[in-house]
VOKEMAR-758792 format. One record per residue (C-alpha): x, y, z; residue in one letter. Coordinates in steps of 0.1 Angstrom, whole numbers, padded with zeros to 4 digits, always signed. Layout:
residues N
XYZA ...
end
This chain:
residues 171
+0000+0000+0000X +0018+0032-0010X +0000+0072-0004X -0013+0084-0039X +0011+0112-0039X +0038+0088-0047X +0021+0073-0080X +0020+0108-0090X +0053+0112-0090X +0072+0109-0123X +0092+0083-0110X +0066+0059-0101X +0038+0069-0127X +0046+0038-0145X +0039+0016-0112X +0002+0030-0127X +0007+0023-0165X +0015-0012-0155X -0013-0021-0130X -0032-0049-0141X -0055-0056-0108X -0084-0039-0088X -0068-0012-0067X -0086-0007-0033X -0086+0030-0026X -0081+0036+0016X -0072+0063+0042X -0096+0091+0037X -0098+0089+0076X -0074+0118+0079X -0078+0144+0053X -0106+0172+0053X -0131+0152+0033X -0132+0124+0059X -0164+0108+0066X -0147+0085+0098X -0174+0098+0123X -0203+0091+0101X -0192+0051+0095X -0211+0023+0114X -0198-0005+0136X -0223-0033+0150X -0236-0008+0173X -0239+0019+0153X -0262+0016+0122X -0269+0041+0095X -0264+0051+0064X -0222+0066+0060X -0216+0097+0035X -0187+0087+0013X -0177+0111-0009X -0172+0101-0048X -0143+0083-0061X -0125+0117-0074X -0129+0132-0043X -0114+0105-0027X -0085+0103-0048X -0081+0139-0041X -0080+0135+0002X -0043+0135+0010X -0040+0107+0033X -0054+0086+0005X -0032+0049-0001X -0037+0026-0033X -0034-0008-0024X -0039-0031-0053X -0054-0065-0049X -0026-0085-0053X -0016-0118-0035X +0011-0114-0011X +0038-0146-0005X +0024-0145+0034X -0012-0158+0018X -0011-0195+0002X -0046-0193-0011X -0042-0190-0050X -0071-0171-0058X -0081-0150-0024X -0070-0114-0013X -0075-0110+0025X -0081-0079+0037X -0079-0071+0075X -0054-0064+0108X -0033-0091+0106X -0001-0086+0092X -0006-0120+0071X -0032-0102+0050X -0026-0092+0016X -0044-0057+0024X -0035-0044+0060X -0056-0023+0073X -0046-0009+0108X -0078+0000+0120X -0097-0009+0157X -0130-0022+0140X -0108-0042+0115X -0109-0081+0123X -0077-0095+0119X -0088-0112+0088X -0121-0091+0079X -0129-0098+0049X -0116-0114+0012X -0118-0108-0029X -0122-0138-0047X -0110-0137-0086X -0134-0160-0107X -0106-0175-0134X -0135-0183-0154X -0144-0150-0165X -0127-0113-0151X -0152-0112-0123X -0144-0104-0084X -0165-0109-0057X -0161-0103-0020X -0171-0120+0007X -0173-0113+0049X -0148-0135+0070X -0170-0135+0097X -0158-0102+0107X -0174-0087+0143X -0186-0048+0125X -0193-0065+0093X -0184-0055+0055X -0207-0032+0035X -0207-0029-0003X -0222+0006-0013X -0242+0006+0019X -0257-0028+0020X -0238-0052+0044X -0228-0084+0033X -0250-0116+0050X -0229-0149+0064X -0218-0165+0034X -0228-0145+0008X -0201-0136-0022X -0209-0101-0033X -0197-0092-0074X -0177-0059-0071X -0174-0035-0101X -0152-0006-0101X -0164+0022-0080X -0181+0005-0055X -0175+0016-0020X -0166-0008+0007X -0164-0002+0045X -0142-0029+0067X -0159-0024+0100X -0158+0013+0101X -0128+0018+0078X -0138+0028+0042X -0127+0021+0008X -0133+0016-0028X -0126-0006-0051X -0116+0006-0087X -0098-0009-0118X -0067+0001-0136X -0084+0016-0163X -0112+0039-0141X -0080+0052-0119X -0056+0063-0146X -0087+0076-0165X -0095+0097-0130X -0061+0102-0122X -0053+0117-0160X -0079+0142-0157X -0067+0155-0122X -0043+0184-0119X -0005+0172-0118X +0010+0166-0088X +0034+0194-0072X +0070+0181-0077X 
end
């Protein structure tokens, strides 16, 4: 997972050219568009205000972290997401289960889908949360929230597309 400011660089611009995966889009907890207080736990229900994709991308504590398999996960086709540092997406968040949730690649046709690992706060997919063994279909631009941490997921092609039309970045 690296901040957004760094793919904008010059240097690493081509880490974006070359991207190939779902990117999960995290940390707009600590810029001024963060919606942190309005996100749900298990005791806290309601709807959450996330702000569009582009404005996302545009909070500066903003991370990509694409869904790629780390060598800590065995699982050939699963992306975990969650606290624990043998997750493929680490998330170090309070109402983040260790092992929270996970993407599942369909190798029969370019599909994801995402399911709950039996996480305590639960997973939401644009503000619906996900039932006990149900595998949700993601598409890009759908907003996820671990617990009460929240992200989107976006492909390769939505985020340079986005990322083109934004300003350059200073540097």
């Amino acid at each position: 997972m690296k901040p957004l400011s760094e793919y904008r660089q010059p240097a690493a611009a081509a880490e974006i050219a070359r991207l190939d995966l779902p990117v999960l889009v995290v940390g707009m907890r600590g810029g001024v568009r963060s919606p942190a207080a309005d996100f749900r736990t298990s005791t806290h229900e309601g709807t959450p205000t996330m702000p569009t994709v582009t404005d996302a991308l545009l909070d500066r504590g903003v991370c990509l972290a694409p869904l790629s398999k780390s060598d800590r996960n065995p699982y050939q086709n699963f992306i975990f997401v969650g606290r624990a540092s043998t997750c493929d997406v680490i998330l170090r968040d309070a109402s983040v289960s260790k092992t929270h949730a996970v993407f599942e690649r369909d190798d029969q046709q370019p599909l994801w889908r995402i399911r709950d690992n039996r996480s305590h706060n639960g997973t939401w997919v644009n503000g619906t949360r996900i039932g006990p063994d149900a595998r949700v279909p993601v598409t890009s631009g759908d907003s996820i929230v671990f617990g009460a941490y929240p992200a989107y997921v976006i492909w390769p092609d939505e985020l340079r597309r986005i990322l083109a039309a934004m300003a350059p970045a200073d540097g």
